[in-house]
N, CA, C and O atoms as a printed pandas DataFrame, in Angstrom:
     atom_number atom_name residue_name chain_id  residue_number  x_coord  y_coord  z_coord
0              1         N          UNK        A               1  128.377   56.146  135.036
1              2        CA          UNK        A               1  127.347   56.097  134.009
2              3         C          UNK        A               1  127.832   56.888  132.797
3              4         O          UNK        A               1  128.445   57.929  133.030
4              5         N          UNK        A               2  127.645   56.546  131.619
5              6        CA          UNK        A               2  128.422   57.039  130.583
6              7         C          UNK        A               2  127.038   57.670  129.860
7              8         O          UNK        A               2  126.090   56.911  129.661
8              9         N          UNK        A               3  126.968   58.962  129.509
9             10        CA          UNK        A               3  126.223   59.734  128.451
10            11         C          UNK        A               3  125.822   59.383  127.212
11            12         O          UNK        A               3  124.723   59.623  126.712
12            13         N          UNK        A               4  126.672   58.850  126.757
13            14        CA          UNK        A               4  126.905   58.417  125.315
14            15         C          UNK        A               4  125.503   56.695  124.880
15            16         O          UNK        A               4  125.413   55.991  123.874
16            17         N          UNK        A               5  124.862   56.684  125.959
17            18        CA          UNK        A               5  123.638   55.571  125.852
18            19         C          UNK        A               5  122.622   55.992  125.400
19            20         O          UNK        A               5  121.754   55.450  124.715
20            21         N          UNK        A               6  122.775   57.451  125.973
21            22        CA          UNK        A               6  121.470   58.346  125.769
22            23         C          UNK        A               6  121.330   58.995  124.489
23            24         O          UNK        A               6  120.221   59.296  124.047
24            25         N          UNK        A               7  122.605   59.265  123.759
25            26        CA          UNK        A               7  122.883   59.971  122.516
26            27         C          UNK        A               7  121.587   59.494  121.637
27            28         O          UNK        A               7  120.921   60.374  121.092
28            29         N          UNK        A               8  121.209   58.107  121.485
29            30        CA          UNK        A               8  120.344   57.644  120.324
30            31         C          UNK        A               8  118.654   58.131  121.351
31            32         O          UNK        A               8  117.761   58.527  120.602
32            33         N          UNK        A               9  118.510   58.118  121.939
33            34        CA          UNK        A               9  117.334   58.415  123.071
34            35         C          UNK        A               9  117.092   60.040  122.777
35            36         O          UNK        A               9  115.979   60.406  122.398
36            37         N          UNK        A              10  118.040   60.885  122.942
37            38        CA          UNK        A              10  117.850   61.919  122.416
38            39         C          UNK        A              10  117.436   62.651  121.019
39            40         O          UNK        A              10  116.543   63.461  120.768
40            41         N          UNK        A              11  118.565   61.967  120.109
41            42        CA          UNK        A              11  118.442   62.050  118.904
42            43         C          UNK        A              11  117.245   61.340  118.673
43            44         O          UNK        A              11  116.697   62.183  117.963
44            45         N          UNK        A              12  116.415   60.395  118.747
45            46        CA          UNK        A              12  114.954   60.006  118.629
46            47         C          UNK        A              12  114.154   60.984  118.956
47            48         O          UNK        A              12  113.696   61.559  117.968
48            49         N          UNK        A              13  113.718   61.506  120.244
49            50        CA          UNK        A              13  113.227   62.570  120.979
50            51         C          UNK        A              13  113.616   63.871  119.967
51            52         O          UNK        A              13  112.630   64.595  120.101
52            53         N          UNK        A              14  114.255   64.343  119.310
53            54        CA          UNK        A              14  114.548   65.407  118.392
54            55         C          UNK        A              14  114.242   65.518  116.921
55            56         O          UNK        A              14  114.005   66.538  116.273
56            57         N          UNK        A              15  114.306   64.022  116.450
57            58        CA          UNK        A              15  113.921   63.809  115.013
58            59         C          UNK        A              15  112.075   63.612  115.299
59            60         O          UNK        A              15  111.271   63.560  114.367
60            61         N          UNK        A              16  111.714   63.531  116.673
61            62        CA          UNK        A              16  110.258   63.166  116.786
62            63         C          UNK        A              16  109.622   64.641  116.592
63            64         O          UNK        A              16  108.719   64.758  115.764
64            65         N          UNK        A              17  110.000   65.624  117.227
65            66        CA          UNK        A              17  109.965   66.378  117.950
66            67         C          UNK        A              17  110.030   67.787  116.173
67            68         O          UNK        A              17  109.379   68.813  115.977
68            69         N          UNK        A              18  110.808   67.289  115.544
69            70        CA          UNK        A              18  111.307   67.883  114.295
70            71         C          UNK        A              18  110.350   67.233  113.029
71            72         O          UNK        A              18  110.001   67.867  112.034
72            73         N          UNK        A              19  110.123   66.267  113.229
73            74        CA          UNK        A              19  108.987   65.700  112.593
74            75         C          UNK        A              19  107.681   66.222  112.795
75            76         O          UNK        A              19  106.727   66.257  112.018
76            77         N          UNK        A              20  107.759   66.494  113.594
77            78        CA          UNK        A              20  106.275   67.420  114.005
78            79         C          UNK        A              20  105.388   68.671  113.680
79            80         O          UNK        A              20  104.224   69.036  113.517
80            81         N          UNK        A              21  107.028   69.200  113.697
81            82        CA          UNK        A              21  106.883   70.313  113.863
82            83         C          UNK        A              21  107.793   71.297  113.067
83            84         O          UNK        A              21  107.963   72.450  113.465
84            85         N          UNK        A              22  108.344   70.839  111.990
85            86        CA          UNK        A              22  108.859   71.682  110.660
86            87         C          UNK        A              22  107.856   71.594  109.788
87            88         O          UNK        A              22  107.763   72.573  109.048
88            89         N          UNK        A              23  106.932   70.590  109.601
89            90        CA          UNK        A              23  105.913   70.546  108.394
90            91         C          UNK        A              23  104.728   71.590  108.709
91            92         O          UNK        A              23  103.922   72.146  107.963
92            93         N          UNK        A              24  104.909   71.638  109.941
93            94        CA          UNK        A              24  103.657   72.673  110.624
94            95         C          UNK        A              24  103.971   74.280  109.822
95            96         O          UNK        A              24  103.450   74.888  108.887
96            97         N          UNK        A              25  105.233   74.567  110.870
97            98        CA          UNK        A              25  105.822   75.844  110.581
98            99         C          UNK        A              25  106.161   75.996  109.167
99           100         O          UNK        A              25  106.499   77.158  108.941
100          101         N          UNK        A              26  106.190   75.300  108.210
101          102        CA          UNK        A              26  106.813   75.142  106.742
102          103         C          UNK        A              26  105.119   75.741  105.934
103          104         O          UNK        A              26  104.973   76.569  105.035
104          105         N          UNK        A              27  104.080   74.953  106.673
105          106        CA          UNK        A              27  103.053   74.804  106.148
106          107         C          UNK        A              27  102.162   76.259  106.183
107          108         O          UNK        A              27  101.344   76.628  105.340
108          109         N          UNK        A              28  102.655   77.095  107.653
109          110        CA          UNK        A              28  102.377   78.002  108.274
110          111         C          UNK        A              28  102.866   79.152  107.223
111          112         O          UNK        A              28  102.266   80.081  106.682
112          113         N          UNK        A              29  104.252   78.676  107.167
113          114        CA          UNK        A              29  105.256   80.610  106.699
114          115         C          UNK        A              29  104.704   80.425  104.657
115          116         O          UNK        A              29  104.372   81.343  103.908
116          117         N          UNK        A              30  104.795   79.117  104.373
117          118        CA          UNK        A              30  104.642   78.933  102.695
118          119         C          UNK        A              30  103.356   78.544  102.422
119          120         O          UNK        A              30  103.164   78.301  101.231
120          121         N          UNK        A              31  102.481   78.417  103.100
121          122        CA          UNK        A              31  101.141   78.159  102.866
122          123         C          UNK        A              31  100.103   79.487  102.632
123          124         O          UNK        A              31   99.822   80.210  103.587
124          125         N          UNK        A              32   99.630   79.708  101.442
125          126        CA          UNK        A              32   98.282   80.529  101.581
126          127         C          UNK        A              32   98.044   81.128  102.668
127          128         O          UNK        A              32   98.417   80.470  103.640
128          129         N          UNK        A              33   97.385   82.503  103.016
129          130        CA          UNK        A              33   96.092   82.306  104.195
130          131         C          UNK        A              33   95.074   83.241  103.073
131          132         O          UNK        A              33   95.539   84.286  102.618
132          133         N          UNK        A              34   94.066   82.914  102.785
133          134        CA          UNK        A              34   92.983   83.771  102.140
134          135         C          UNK        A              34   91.665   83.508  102.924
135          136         O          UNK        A              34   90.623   83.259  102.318
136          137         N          UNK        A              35   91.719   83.560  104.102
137          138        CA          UNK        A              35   90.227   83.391  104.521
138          139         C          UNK        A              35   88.893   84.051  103.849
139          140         O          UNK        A              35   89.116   85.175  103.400
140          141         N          UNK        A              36   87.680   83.632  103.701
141          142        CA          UNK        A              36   86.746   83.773  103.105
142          143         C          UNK        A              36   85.456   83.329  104.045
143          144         O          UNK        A              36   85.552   82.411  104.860
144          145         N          UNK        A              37   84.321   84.034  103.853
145          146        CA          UNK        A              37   83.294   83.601  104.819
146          147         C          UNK        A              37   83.056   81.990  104.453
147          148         O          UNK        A              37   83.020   81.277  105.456
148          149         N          UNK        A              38   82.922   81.436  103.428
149          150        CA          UNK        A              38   83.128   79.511  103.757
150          151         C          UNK        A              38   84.405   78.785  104.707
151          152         O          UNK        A              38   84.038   77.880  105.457
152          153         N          UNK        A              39   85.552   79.065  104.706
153          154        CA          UNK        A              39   86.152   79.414  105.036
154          155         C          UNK        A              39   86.205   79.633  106.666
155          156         O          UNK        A              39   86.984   78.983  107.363
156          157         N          UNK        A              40   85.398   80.505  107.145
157          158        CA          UNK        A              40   85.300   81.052  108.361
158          159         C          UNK        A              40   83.994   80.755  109.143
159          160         O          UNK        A              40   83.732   81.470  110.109
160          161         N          UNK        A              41   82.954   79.500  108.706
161          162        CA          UNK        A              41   81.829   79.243  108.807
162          163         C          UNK        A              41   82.097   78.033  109.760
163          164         O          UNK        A              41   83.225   77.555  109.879
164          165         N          UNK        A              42   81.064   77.586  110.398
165          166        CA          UNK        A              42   81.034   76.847  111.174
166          167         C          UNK        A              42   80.732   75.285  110.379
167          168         O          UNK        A              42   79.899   74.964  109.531
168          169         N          UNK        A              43   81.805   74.516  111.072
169          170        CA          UNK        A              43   82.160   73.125  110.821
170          171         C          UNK        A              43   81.697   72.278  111.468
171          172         O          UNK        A              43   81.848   72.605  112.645
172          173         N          UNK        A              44   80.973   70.914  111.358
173          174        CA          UNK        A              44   80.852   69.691  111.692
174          175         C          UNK        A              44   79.862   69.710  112.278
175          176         O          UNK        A              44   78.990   68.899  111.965
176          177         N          UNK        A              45   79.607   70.778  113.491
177          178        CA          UNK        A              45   78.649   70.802  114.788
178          179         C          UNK        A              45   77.571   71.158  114.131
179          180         O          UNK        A              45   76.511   70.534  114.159
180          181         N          UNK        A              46   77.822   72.353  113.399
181          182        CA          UNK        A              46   76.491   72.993  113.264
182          183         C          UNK        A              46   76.188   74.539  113.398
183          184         O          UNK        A              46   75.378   75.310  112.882
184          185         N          UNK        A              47   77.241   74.645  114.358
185          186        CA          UNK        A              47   77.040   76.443  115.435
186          187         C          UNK        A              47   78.220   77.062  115.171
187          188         O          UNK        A              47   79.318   76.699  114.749
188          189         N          UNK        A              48   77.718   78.112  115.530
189          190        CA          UNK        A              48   79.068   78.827  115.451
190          191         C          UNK        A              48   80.180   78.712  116.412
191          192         O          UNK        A              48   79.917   78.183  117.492
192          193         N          UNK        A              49   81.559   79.186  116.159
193          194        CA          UNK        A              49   82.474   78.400  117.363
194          195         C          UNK        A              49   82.681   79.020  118.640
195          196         O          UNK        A              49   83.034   78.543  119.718
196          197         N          UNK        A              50   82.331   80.389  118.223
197          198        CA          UNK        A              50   82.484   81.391  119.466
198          199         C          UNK        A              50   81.641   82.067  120.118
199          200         O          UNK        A              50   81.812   83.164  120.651
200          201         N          UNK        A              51   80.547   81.311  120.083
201          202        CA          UNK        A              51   79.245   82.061  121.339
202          203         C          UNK        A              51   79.233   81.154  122.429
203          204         O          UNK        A              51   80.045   80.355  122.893
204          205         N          UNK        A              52   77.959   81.544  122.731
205          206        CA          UNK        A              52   77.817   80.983  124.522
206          207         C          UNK        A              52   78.148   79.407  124.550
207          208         O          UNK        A              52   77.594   78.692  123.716
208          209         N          UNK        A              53   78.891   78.939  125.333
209          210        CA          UNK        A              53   79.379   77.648  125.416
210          211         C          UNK        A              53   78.010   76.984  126.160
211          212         O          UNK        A              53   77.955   75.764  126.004
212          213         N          UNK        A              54   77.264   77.375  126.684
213          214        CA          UNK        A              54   76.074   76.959  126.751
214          215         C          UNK        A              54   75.029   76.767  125.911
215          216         O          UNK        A              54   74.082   76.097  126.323
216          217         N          UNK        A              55   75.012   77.129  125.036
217          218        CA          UNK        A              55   74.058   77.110  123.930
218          219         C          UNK        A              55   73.222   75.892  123.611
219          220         O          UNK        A              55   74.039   74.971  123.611
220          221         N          UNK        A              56   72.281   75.502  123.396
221          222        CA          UNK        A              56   72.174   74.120  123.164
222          223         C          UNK        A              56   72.517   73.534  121.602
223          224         O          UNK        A              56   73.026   74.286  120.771
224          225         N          UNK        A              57   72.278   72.499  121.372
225          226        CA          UNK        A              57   73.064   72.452  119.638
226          227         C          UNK        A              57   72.178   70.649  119.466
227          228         O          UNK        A              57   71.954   69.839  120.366
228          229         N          UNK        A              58   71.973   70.581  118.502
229          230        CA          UNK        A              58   71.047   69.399  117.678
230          231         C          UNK        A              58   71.908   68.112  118.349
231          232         O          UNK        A              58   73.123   67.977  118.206
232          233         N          UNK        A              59   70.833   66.972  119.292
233          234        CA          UNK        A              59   71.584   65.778  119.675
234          235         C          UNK        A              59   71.877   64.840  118.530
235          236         O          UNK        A              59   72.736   63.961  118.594
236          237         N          UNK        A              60   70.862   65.155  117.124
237          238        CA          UNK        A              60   71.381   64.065  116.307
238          239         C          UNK        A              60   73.052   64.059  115.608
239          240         O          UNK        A              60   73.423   63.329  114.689
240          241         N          UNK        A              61   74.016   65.238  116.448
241          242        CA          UNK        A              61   75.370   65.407  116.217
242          243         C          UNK        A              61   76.027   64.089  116.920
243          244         O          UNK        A              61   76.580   63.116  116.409
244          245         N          UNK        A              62   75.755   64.425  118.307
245          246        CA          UNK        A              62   76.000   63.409  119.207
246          247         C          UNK        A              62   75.335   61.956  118.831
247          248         O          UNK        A              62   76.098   61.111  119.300
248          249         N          UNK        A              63   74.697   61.586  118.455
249          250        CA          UNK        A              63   74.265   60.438  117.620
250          251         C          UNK        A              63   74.789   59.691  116.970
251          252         O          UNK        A              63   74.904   58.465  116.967
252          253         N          UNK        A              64   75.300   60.894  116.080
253          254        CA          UNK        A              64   75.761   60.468  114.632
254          255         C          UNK        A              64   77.322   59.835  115.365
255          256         O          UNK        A              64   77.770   58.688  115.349
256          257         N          UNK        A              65   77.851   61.024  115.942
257          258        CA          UNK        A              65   79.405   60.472  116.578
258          259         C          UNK        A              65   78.908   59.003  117.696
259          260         O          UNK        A              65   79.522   57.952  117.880
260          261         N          UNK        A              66   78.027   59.313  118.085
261          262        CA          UNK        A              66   78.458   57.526  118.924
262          263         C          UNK        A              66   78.007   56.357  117.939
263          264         O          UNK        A              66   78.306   55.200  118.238
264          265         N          UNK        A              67   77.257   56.642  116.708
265          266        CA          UNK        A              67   77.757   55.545  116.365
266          267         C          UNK        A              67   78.690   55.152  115.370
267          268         O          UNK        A              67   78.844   54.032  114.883
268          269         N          UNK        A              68   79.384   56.367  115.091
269          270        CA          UNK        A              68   80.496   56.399  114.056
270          271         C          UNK        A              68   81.538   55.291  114.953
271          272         O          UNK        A              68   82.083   54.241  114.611
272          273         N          UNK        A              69   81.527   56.192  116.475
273          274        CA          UNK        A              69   82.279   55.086  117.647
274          275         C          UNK        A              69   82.281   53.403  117.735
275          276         O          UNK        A              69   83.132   52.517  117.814
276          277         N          UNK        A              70   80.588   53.514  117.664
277          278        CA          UNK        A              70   80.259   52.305  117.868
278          279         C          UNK        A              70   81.044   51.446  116.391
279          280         O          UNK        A              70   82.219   51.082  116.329
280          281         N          UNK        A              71   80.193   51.321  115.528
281          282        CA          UNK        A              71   80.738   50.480  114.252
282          283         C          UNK        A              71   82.143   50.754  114.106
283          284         O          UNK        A              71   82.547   49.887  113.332
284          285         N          UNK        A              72   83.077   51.477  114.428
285          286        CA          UNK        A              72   84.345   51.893  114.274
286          287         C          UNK        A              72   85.405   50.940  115.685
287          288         O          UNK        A              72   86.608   50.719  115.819
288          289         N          UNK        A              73   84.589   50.720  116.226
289          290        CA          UNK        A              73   85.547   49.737  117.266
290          291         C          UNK        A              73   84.824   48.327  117.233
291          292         O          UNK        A              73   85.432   47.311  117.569
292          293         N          UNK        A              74   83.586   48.305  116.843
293          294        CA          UNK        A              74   83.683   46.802  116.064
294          295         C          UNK        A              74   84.443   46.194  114.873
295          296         O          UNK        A              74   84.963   45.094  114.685
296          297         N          UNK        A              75   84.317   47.312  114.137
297          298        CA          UNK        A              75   85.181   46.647  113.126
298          299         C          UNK        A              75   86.773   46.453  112.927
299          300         O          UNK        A              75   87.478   46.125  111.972
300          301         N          UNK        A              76   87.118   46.969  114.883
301          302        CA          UNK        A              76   88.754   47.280  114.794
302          303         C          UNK        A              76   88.915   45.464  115.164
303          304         O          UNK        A              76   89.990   44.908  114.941
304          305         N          UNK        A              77   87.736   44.697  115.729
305          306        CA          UNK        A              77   87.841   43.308  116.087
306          307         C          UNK        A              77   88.370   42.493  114.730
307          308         O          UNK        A              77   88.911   41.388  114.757
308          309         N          UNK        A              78   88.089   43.298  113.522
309          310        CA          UNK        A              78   88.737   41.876  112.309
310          311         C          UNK        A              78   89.729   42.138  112.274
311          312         O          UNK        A              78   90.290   41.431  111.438
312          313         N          UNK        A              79   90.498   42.929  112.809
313          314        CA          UNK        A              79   92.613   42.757  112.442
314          315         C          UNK        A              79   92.591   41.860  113.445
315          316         O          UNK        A              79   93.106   40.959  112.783
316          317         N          UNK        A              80   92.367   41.217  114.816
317          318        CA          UNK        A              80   93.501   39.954  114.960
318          319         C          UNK        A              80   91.985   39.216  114.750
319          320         O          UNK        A              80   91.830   39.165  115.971
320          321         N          UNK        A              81   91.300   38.879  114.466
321          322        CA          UNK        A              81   90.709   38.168  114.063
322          323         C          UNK        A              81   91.284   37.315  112.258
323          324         O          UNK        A              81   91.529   36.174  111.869
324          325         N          UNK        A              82   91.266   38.630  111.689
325          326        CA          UNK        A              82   92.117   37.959  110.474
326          327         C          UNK        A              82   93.812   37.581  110.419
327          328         O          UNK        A              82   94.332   36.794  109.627
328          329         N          UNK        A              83   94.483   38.342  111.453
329          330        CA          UNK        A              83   95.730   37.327  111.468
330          331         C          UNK        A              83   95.530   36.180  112.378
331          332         O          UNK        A              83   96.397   35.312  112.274
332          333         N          UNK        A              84   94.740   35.998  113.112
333          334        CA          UNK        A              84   94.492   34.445  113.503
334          335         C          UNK        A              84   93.841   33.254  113.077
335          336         O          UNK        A              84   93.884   32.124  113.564
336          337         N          UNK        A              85   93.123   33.773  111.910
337          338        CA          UNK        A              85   92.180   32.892  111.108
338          339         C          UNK        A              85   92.577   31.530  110.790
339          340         O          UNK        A              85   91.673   30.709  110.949
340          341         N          UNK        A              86   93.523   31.142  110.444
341          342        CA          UNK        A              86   94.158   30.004  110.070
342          343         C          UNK        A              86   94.642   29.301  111.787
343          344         O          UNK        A              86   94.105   28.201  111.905
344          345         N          UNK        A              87   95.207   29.552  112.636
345          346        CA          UNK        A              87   95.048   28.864  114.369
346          347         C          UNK        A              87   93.323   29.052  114.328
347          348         O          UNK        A              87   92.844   27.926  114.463
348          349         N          UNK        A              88   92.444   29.886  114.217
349          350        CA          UNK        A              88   91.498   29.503  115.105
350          351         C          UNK        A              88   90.110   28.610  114.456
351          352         O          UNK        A              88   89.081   28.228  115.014
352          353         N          UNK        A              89   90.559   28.485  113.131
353          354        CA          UNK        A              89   90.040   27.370  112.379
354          355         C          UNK        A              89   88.223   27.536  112.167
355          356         O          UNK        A              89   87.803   28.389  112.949
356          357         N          UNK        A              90   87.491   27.130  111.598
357          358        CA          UNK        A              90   86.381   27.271  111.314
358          359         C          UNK        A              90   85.173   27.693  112.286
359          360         O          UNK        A              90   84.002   27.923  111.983
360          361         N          UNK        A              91   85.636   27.718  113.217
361          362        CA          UNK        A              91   85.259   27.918  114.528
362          363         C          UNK        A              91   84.906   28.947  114.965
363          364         O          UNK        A              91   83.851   29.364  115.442
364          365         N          UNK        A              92   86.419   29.581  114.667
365          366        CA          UNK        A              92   86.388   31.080  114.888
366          367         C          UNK        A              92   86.009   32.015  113.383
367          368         O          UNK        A              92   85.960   33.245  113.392
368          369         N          UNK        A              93   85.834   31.415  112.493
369          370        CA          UNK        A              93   85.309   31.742  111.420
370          371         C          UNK        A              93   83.900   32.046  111.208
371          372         O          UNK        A              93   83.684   33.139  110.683
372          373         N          UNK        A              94   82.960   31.371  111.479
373          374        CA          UNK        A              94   81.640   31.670  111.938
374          375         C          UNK        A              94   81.062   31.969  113.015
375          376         O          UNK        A              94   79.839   31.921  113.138
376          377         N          UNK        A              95   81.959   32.359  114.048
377          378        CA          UNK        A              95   81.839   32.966  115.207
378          379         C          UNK        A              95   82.032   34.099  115.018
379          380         O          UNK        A              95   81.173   34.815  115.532
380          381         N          UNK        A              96   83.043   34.765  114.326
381          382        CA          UNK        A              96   83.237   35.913  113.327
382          383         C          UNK        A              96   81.617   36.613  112.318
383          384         O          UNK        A              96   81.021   37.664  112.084
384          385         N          UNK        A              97   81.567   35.031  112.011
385          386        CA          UNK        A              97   80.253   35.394  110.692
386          387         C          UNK        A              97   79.339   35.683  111.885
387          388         O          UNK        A              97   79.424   36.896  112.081
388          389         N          UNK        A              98   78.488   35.121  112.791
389          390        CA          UNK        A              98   77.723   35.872  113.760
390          391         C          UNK        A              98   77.800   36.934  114.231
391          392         O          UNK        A              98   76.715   37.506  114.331
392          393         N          UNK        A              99   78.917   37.630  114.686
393          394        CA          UNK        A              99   79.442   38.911  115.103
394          395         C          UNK        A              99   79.119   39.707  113.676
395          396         O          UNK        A              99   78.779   40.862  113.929
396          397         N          UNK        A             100   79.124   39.549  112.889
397          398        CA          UNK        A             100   79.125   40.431  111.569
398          399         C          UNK        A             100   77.782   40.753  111.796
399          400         O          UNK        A             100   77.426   41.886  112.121
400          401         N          UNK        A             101   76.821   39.561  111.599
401          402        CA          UNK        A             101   75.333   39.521  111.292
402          403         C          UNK        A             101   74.928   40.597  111.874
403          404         O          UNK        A             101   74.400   41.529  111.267
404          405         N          UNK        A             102   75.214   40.555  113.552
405          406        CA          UNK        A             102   74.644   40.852  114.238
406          407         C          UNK        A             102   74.707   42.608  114.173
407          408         O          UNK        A             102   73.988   43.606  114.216
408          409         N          UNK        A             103   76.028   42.196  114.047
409          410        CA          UNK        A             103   76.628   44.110  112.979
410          411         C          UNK        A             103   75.596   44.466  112.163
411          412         O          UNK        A             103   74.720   45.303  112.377
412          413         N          UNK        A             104   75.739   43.870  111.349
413          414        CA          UNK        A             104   74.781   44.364  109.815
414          415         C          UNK        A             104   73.594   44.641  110.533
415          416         O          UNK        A             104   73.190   45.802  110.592
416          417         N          UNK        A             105   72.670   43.237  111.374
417          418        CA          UNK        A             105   71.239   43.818  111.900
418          419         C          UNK        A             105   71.021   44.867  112.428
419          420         O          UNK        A             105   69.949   45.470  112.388
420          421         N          UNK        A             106   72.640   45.422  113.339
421          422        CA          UNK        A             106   72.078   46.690  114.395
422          423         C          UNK        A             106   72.386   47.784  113.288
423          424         O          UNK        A             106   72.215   48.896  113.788
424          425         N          UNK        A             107   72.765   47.861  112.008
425          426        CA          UNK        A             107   73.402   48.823  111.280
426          427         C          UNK        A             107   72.120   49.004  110.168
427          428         O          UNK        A             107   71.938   50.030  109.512
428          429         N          UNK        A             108   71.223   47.707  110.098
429          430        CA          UNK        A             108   70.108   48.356  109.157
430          431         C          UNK        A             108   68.959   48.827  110.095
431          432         O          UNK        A             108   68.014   49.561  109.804
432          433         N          UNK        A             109   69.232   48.280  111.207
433          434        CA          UNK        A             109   67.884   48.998  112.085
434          435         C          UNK        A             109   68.210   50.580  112.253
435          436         O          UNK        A             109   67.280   51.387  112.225
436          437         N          UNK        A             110   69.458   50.974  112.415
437          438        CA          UNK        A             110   69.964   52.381  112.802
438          439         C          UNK        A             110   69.233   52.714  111.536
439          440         O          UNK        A             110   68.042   53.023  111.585
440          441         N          UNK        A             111   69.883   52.666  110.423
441          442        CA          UNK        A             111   69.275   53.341  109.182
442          443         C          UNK        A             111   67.765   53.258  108.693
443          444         O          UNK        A             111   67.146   53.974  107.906
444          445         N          UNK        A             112   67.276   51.830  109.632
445          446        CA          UNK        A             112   65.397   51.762  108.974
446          447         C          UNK        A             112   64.730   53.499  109.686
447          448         O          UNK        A             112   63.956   54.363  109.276
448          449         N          UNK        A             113   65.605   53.283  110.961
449          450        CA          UNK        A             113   64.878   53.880  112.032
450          451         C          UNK        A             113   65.356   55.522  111.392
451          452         O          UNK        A             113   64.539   56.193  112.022
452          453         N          UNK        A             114   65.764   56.045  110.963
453          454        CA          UNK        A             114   66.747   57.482  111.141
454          455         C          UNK        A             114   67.842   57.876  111.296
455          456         O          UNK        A             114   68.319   58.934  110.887
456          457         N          UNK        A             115   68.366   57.003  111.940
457          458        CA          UNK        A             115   69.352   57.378  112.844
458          459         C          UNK        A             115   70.453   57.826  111.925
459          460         O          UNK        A             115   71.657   57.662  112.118
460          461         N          UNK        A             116   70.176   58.111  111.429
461          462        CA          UNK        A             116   72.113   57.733  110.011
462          463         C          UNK        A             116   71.297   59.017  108.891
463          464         O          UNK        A             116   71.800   59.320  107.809
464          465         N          UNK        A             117   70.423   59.435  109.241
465          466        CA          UNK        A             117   70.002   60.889  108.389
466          467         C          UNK        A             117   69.644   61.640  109.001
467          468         O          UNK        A             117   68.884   61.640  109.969
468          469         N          UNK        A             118   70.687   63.105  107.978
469          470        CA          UNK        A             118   70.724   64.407  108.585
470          471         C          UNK        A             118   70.392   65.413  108.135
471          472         O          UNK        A             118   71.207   66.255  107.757
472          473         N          UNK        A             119   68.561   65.631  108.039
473          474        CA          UNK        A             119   67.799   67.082  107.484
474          475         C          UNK        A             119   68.057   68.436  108.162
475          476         O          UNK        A             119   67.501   69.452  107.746
């Protein structure tokens, strides 16, 4: 078995590996740090990051993320839908347009209802 197969297998694995992880450390040693209480405040959730992991915390978070999920993997259906458009002919074109509708209906009921606002 000769070594020399692996040379490009490695060298991939190293430029991956270096890709990763010089922009980090580059970003780390030449980058700013000025933390500031905005800065050091709690993000996305709501809470703070370091108390009781029990805590309870607002479900309309969890809400909001399943249906960011939801509409976000329906709409991953129009990439081969649109490179097949031309094979699957009018057919699959308004079979498409139904799937949309039906999108849009469940996407204005979320919003008639609340669901998509955050007081």
């Amino acid at each position: 078995m000769n070594l020399n197969q692996y040379l490009p297998v490695l060298l991939f694995i190293l430029v991956g590996i270096g890709v990763g992880v010089v922009p980090q450390v580059l970003g780390y040693i030449l980058g700013p740090n000025r933390p500031d209480t905005a800065k050091n405040s709690p993000y996305e959730c709501g809470f703070e990051a370091f108390e009781d992991a029990r805590m309870k915390f607002d479900v309309r978070y969890y809400l909001v993320a399943i249906l960011f999920i939801l509409f976000d993997l329906e709409i991953a259906f129009l990439f081969p839908w649109a490179v097949s458009l031309r094979q699957i002919g009018s057919a699959g074109f308004w079979a498409m347009m139904i799937f949309l509708g039906i999108l849009v209906v469940g996407f204005v009921y979320e919003w008639k209802k609340g669901a998509l606002d955050w007081e």
